[in-house]
C-alpha positions as CSV (number, residue, x, y, z in Angstrom):
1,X,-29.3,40.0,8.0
2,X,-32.9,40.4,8.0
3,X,-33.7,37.0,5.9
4,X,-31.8,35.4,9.1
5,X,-33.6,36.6,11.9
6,X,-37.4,36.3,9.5
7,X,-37.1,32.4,8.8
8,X,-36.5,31.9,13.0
9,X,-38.8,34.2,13.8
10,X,-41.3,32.1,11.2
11,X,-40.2,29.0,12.9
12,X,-41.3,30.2,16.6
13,X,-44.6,31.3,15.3
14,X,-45.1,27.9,13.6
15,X,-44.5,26.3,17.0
16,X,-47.0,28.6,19.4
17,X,-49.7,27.8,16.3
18,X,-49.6,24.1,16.4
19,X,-49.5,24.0,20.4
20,X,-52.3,25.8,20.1
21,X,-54.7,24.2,17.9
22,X,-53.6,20.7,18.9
23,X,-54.8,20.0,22.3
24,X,-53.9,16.4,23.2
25,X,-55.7,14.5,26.0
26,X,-54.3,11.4,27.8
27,X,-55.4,8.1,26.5
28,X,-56.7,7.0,29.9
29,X,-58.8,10.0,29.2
30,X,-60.1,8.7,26.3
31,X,-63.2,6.2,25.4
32,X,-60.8,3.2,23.6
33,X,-64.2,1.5,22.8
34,X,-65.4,5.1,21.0
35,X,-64.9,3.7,17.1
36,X,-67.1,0.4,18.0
37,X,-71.0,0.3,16.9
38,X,-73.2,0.4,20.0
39,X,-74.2,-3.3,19.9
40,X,-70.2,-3.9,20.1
41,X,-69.7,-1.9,22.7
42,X,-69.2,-3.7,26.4
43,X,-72.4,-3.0,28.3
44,X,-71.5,-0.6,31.7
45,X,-71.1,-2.3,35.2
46,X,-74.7,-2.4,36.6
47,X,-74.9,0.1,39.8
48,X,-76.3,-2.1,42.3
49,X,-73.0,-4.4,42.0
50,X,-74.8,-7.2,40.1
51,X,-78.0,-7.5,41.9
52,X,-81.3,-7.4,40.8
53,X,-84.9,-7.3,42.1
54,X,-86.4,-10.6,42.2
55,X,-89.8,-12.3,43.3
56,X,-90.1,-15.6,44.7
57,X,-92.5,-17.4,42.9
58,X,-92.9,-19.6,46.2
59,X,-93.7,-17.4,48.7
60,X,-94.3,-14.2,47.1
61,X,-91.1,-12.3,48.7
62,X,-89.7,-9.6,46.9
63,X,-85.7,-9.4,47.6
64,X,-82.6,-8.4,45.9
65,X,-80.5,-11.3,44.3
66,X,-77.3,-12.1,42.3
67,X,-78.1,-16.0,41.8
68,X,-79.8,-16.7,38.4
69,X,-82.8,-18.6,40.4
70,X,-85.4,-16.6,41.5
71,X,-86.2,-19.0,44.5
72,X,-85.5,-17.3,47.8
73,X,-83.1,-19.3,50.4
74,X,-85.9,-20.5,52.4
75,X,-88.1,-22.0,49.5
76,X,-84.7,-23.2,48.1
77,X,-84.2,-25.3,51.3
78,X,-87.5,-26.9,51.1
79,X,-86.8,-27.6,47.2
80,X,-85.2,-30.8,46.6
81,X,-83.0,-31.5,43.5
């Protein structure tokens, strides 16, 4: 009787042990890019949204832009293709 109730009683400790040492997090939780070398790695969203500070070599105005042209609209007007 007592070898019956030991290898259950073995079996419930066995379970409370690995619960507790394995703590499990949600993949959405997780860094999926974490294994990658740095260079690999996507670079993070910029926190502006994309712009960046810009002067026009025109006029001299210092504005924020998302074009690739450094030209302001007003000296881009004047500019003809």
């Amino acid at each position: 009787m007592g070898t019956a109730s030991e290898p259950k009683a073995k079996a419930a400790d066995d379970e409370t042990t690995v619960g507790a040492d394995s703590v499990r997090q949600c993949s959405c939780a997780q860094d999926p890019f974490a294994g990658l070398p740095p260079e690999l790695q996507p670079k993070p969203k910029p926190a502006a949204g994309g712009l960046r500070h810009a002067t026009c070599p025109g006029c001299g105005l210092v504005y924020w832009t998302n074009r690739a042209t450094d030209l302001c609209m007003e000296c881009a007007k004047g500019r003809t293709p």
